[in-house]
C-alpha positions as CSV (number, residue, x, y, z in Angstrom):
1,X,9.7,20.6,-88.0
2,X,9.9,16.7,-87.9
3,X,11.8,14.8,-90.0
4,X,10.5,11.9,-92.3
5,X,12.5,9.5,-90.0
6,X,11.2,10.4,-87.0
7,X,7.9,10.6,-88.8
8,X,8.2,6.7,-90.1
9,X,9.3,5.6,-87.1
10,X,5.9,6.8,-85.0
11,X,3.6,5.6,-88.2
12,X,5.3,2.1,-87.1
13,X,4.9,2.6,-83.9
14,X,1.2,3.8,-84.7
15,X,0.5,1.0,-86.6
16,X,2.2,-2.0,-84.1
17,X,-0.5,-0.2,-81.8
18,X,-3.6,-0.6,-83.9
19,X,-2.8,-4.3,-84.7
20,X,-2.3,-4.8,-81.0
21,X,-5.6,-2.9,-80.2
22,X,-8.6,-5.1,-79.2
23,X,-10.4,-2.3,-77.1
24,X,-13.3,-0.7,-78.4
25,X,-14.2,1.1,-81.3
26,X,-13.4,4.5,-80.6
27,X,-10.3,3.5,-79.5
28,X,-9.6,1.7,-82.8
29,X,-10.7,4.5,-84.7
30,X,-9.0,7.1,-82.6
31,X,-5.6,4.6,-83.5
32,X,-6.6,4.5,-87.8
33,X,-6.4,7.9,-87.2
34,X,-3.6,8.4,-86.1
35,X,-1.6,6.5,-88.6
36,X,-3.5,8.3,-91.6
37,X,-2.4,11.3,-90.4
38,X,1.2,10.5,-89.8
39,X,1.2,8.9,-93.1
40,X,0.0,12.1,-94.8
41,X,2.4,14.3,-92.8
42,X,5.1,12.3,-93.7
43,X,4.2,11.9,-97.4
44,X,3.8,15.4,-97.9
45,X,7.0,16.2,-96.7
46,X,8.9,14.2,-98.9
47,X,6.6,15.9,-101.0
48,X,7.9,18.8,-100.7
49,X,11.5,17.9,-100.9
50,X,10.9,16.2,-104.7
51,X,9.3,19.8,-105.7
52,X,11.8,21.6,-104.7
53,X,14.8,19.7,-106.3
54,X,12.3,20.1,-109.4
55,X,12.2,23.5,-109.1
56,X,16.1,23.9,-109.0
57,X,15.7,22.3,-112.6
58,X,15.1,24.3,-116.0
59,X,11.4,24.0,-117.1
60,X,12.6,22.3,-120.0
61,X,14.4,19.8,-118.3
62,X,11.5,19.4,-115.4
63,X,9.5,17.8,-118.3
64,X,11.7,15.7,-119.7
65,X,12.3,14.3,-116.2
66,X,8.9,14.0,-115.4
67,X,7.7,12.0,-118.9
68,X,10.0,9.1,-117.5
């Protein structure tokens, strides 16, 4: 599984890339892509990692913590 570093560094890489692009439109929108998806990926993994240190909490304390 990828980490979120390796992860940011492609969406930057991704997105250098698209800004570069002048080709056609598939291209471009082949490139958009590309970067949504790594965004997502990446998002969702951090995600991940926030619900689980929230689920090492008491309930009780996981809404306190949240209402901030």
């Amino acid at each position: 599984m990828a980490n979120v570093e390796k992860l940011q560094e492609h969406l930057k890489k991704a997105k250098s890339n698209l800004a570069e692009s002048k080709g056609d439109a598939a291209e471009v929108r082949k490139l958009k892509k590309k970067t949504k998806r790594l965004a997502r990926k990446s998002n969702k993994i951090t995600a991940t990692e926030k619900m689980a240190e929230l689920k090492k909490k008491k309930k009780k304390d996981r809404k306190e913590g949240s209402s901030d």
